[in-house]
N, C-alpha and C positions, 0 to 999 in steps of 0.2 A: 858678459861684461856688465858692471852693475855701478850704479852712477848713486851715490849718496850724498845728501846736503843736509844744512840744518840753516836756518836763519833765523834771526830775531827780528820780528819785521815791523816790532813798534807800534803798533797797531793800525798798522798804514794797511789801506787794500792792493793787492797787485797793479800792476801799473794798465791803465785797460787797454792797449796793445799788447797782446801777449807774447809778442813776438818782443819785447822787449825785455821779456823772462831770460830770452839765450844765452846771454852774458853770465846769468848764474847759473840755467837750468840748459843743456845743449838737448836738442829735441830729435838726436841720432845718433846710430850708434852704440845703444845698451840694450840690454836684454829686458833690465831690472832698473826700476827706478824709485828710490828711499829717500822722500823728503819729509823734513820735518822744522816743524815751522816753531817759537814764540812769541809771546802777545802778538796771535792773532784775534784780535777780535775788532771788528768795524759792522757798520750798519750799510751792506751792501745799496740798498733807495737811498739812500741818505748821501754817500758819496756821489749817485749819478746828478744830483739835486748839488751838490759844493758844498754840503754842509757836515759834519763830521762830529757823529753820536755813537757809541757803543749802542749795542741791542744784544738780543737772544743770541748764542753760538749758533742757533743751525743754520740761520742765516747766512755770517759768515765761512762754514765751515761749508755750504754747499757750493756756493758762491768762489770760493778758493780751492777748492777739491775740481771744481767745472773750470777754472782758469786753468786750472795745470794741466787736467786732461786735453781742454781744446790746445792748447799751447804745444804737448807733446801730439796731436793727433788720432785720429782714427784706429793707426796701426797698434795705440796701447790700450789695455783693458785693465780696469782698477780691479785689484787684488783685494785690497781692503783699506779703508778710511776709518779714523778714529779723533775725538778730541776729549780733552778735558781742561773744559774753561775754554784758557787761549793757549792751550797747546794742542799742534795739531801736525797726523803723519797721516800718509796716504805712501800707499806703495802700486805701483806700476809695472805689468809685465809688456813684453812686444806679443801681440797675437799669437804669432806662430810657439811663441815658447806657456803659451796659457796653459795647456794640457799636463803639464811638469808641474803646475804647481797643486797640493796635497796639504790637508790635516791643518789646516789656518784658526790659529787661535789668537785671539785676542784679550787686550785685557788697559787697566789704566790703573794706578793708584796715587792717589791723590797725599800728600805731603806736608799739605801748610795747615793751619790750625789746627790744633787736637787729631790731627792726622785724616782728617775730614774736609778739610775745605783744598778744591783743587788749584789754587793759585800757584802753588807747588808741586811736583809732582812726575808721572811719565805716563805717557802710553807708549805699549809696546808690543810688536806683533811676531809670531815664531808660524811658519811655514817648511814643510819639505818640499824640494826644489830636486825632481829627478830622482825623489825615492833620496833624499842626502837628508840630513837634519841641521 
């Protein structure tokens, strides 16, 4: 079972109870988990302080990669995370089904300006799942 979402989240950071993720994100249940997020970008210090400044992606992008993970639990292992700019996908397996996953490539291209600047754009990830493509 495989659970995909996408959101535009404004640049807002997750709400810091992560249990408050459920309503969008249910945290049982799947096998596989495919979220993908845009304008994410926030200055993860900066929000615990009340104050709301864009900064560097990794920031945000560890920061909202480690929300989802704690918020799904122990039982998932991250497959693989990606961004470009403020967009940003991270995929999730359940433990037990880690073994099955195979040949993970990654990749992003970027869309906006002279096909160079990534305010535009996609990341996107191909794995075999059980020997499947």
């Amino acid at each position: 079972k495989i659970f995909i979402g996408s959101w535009n989240v404004g640049d807002a950071p997750p709400p810091p109870n992560t249990s408050d993720l459920a309503p969008w994100i249910p945290n049982e249940g799947y096998d596989l988990y495919v979220i993908g997020t845009q304008e994410c970008m926030y200055n993860p210090d900066k929000q615990e302080k009340g104050e709301r400044e864009q900064t560097a992606s990794q920031g945000c992008e560890a920061d909202w990669f480690g929300r989802i993970q704690e918020h799904l639990g122990h039982n998932y292992i991250k497959v693989c995370g990606l961004s470009l700019m403020s967009i940003r996908l991270i995929i999730l397996v359940h433990r037990d089904n880690y073994f099955k996953i195979s040949n993970i490539c990654k990749d992003t291209e970027a869309c906006g300006i002279a096909n160079i600047v990534g305010n535009k754009g996609a990341a996107g990830v191909s794995f075999n799942y059980n020997e499947t493509k």
